[in-house]
C-alpha positions in Angstrom: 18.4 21.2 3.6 19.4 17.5 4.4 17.2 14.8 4.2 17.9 11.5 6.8 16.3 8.1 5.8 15.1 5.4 7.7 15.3 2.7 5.3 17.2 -0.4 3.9 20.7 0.7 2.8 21.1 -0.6 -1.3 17.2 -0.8 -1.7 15.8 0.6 -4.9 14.0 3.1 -3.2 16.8 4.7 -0.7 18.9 4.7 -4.3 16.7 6.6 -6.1 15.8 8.7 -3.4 19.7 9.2 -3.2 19.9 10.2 -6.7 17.2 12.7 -6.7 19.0 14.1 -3.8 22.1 15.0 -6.1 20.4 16.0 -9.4 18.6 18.9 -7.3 22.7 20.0 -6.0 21.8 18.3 -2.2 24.0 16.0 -0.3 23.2 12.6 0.0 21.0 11.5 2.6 22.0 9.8 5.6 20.9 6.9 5.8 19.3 4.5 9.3 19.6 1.2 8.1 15.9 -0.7 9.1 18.2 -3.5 10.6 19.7 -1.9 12.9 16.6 -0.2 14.6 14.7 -3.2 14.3 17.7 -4.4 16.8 17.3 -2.1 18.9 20.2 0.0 18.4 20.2 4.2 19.5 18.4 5.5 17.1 20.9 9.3 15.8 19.1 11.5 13.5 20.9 14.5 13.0 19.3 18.3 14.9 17.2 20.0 12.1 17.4 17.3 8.9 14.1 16.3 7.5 13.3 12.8 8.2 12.1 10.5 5.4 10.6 7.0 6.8 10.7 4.1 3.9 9.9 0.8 3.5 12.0 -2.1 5.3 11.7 -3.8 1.4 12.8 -6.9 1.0 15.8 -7.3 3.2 15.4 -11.0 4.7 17.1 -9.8 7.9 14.4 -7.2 8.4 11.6 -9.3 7.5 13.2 -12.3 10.0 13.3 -9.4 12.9 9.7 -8.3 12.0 8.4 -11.3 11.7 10.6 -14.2 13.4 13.1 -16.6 11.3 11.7 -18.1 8.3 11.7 -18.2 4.3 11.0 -14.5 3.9 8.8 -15.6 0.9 6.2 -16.9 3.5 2.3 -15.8 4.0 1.3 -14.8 7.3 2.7 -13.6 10.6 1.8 -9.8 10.0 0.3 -9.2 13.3 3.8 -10.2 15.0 5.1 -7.9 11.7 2.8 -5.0 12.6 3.5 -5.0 16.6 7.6 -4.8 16.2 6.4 -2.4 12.8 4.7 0.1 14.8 7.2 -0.2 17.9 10.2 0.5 15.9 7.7 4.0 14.6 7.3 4.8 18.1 11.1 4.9 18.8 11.3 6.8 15.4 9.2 9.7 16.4 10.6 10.2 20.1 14.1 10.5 18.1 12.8 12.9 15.8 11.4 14.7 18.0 14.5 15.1 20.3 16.4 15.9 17.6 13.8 19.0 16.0 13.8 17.3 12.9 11.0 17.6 10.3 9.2 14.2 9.1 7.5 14.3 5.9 6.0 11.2 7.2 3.8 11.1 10.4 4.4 7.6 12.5 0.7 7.4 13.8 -0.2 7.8 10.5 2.3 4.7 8.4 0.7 2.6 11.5 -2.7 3.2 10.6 -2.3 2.6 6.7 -0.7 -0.8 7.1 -3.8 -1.8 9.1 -6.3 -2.4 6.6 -9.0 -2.6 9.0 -8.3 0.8 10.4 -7.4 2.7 7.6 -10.8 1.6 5.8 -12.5 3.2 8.9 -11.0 6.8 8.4 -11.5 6.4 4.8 -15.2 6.2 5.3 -16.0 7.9 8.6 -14.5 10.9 5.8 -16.5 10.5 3.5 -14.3 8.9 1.0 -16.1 6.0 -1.2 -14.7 2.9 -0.1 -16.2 -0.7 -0.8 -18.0 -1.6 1.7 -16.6 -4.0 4.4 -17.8 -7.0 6.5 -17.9 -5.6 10.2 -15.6 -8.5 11.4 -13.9 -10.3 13.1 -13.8 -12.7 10.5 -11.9 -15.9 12.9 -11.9 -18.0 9.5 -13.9 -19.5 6.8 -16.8 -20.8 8.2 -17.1 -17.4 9.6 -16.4 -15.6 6.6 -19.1 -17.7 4.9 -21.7 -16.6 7.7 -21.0 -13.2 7.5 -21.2 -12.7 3.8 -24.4 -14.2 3.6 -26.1 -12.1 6.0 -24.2 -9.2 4.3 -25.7 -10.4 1.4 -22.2 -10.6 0.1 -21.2 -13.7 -2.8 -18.1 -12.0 -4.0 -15.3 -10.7 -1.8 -12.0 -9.6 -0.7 -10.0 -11.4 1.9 -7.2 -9.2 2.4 -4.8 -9.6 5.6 -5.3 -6.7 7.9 -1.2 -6.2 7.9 -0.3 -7.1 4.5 1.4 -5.5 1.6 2.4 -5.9 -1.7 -1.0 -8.1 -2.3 0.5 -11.1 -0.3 -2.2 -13.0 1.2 -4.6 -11.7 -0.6 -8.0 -13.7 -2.0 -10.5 -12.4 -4.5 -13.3 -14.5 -3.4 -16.8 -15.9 -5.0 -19.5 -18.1 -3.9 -22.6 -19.6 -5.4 -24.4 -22.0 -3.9 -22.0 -25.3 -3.2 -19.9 -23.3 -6.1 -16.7 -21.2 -4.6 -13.4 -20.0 -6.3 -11.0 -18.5 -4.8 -8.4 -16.3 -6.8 -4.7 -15.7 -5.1 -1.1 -15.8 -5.2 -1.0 -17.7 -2.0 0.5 -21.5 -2.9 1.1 -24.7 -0.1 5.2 -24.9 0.2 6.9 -28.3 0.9 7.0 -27.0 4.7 3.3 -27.0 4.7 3.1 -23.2 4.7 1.5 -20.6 2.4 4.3 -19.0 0.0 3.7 -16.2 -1.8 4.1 -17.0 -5.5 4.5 -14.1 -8.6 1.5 -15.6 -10.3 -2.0 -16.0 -9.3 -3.7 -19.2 -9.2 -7.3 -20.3 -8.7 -8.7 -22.9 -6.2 -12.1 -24.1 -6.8 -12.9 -26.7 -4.3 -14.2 -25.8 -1.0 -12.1 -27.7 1.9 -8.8 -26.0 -0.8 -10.5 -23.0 0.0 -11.5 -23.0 4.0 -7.6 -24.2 4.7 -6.6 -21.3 2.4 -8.8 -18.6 4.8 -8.5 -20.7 8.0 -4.7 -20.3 7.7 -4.5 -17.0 6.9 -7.9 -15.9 9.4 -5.0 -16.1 12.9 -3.5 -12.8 11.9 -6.1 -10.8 11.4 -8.3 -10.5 8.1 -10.2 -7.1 6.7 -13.1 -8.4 4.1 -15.0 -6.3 1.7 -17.3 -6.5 -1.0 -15.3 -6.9 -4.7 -15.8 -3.9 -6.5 -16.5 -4.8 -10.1 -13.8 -3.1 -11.8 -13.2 -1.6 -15.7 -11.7 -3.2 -18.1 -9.1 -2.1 -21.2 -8.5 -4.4 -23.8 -10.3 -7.7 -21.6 -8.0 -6.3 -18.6 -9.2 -5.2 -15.7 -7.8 -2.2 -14.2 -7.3 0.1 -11.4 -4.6 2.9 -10.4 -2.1 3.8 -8.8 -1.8 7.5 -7.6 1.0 9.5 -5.9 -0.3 12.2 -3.9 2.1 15.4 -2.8 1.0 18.1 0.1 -2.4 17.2 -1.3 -2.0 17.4 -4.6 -2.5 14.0 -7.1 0.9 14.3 -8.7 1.6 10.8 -10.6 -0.9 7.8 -11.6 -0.4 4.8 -13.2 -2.7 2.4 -14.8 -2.3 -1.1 -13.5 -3.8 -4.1 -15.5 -4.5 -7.8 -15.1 -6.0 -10.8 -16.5 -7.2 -11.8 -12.8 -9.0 -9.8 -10.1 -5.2 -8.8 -8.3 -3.1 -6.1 -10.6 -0.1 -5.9 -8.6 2.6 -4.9 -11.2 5.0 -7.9 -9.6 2.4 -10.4 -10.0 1.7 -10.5 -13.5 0.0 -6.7 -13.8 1.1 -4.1 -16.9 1.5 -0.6 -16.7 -1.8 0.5 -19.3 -2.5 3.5 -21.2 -3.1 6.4 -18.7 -4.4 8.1 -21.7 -6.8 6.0 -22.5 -8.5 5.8 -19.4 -9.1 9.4 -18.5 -10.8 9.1 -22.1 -13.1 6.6 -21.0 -13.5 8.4 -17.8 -14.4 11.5 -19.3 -12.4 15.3 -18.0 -15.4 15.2 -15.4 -15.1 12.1 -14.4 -10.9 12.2 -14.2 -11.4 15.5 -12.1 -13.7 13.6 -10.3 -11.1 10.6 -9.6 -8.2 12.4 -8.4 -11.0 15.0 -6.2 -11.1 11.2 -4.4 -7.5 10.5 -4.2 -6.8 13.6 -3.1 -9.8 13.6 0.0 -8.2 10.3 0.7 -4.7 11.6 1.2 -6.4 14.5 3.4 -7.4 11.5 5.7 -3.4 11.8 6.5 -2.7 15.3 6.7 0.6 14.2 8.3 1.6 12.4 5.6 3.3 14.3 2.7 3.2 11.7 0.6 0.7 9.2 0.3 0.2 6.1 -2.9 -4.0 5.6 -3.5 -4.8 2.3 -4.8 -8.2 3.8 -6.4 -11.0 1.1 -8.2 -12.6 2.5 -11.5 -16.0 0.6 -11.6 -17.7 -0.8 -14.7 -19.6 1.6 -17.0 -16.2 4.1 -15.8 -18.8 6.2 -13.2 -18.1 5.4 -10.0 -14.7 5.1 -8.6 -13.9 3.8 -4.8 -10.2 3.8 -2.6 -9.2 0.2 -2.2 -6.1 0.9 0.0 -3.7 4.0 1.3 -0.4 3.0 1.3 2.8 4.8 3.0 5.4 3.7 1.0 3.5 4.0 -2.4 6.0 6.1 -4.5 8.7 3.3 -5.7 7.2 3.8 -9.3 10.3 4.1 -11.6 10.3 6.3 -14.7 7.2 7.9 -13.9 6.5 11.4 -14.5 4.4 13.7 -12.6 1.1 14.5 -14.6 0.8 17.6 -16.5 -0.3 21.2 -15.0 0.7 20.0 -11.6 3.9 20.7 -9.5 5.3 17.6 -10.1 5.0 17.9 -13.9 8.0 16.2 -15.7 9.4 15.0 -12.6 9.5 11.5 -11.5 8.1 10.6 -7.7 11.3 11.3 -5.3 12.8 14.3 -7.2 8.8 15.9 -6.8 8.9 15.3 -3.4 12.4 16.6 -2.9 10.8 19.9 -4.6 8.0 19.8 -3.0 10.3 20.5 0.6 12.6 22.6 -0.5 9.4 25.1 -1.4 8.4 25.2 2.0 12.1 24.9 3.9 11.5 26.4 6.8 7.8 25.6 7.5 7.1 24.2 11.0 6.7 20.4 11.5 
């Protein structure tokens, strides 16, 4: 079996990927750098090799053809991100399929995920317990104010519809003439958002309507904050890696503030400690979720959940399904699954060899 990677050549992920490659005795991957299909360029996956579609990461060149020149550490301009995203995919898939090669990834699928709005949809035309969402558009402030009110929202999520790695994102309260508005989002000498590793609180209300009429142009999914648990006065959520259906690797992440991304100030916490609080019924229980979220995306074998553990640890809720959600470094695979003992790309790497052979 080889493996061909659409991804950013030196990136974290596509050298770790890489390496699992040779500890299981496989070649090393060939690699499509993001650049140069992002440029256009013929597009040569070799006849029969599994494909493996990855993040573009942090390349600025990527991110400048994705998005248009500009400081890469910039907020906004995902919907011109998502259209040349989802066009490069489309390329992708008729290459793969005129080569007969096997994606562990489906295209339609990555494009859905990174679009917050729709992804939410599936998640809850399914079944899955999601927080609920305003029904949108929200065209900026004054119409986000609107809508929560006759939602009989006060405390939100703004989240832009194309955005990853929490950029952009606002954790959201209103009270009367009282707002604050939580994010990582700061003004840059040009004038522009930036995104910043630390969060930050605005608590003035014209700070606050420039903050959401900025980022309102490119698209915004909004839904109602989910109170979440807490470990040792911080709040928490998790991350969980989902292989051919199976919840294979979680990690706790925590926060002083309402946003736990692990580059923005979150910890890894005590796994251990939370399937305590949660109870063996009500860990079954949370990974019975993540997994019926990951079957949202059956042609996806890989899929990260973002899932929300509520206060009083007995109700749980998807916040996100993400594509690329397995760049989780010295994490091993839970016991008493298939992925027990391995880390996130050498389980996957398993996980096709067992069915080499099985039809796309």
């Amino acid at each position: 079996m080889t493996f061909t990677v659409i991804g950013t050549p030196h990136d974290r992920r596509v050298g770790l990927f890489a390496d699992a490659c040779r500890r299981l005795g496989l070649e090393s991957p060939e690699v499509i750098a993001w650049r140069d299909v992002l440029r256009g360029e013929p597009i040569r996956i070799r006849p029969g090799t599994v494909l493996r579609i990855d993040s573009p990461g942090d390349d600025p060149e990527c991110d400048a053809l994705l998005r248009g020149p500009g400081d890469p550490t910039r907020v906004g301009g995902g919907a011109r991100w998502y259209a040349a995203f989802t066009a490069a995919l489309d390329r992708i898939a008729a290459a793969a399929a005129q080569a007969g090669a096997r994606s562990v990834s489906d295209p339609d699928e990555i494009a859905v995920m990174f679009d917050k709005r729709r992804c939410h949809a599936r998640l809850a035309a399914a079944g899955v317990p999601v927080p609920p969402a305003l029904e949108g558009p929200v065209t900026g402030y004054a119409s986000l104010r609107e809508q929560m009110a006759r939602a009989g929202m006060s405390r939100v999520f703004v989240k832009p519809a194309h955005g990853s790695s929490g950029s952009g994102v606002v954790a959201f309260q209103a009270h009367r003439d009282r707002v604050k508005a939580v994010t990582s989002a700061v003004p840059g000498p040009d004038g522009r958002l930036h995104n910043s590793l630390r969060v930050r609180s605005v608590e003035t209300e014209p700070e606050v309507a420039a903050l959401i009429d900025t980022l309102a142009p490119d698209g915004l999914h909004v839904e109602r904050w989910f109170p979440k648990a807490a470990l040792g006065g911080r709040t928490l959520d998790l991350r969980v890696v989902v292989i051919d259906g199976v919840p294979t690797h979680a990690v706790v992440r925590t926060s002083r503030s309402p946003i736990t991304n692990l580059h923005m100030g979150g910890r890894r916490g005590d796994l251990d400690a939370v399937r305590a609080a949660l109870g063996e019924s009500g860990w079954r229980h949370a990974l019975r979720v993540c997994a019926e979220a990951a079957a949202c995306f059956p042609g996806s074998r890989m899929v990260g959940v973002d899932l929300l553990v509520g206060l009083g640890w007995r109700r749980v809720a998807v916040a996100e399904v993400n594509a690329f959600g397995d760049l989780l470094p010295g994490l091993l695979g839970l016991p008493g699954t298939p992925a027990e003992g391995l880390d996130t790309y050498t389980a996957q790497i398993t996980a096709a060899l067992s069915l080499k052979g099985t039809p796309a």
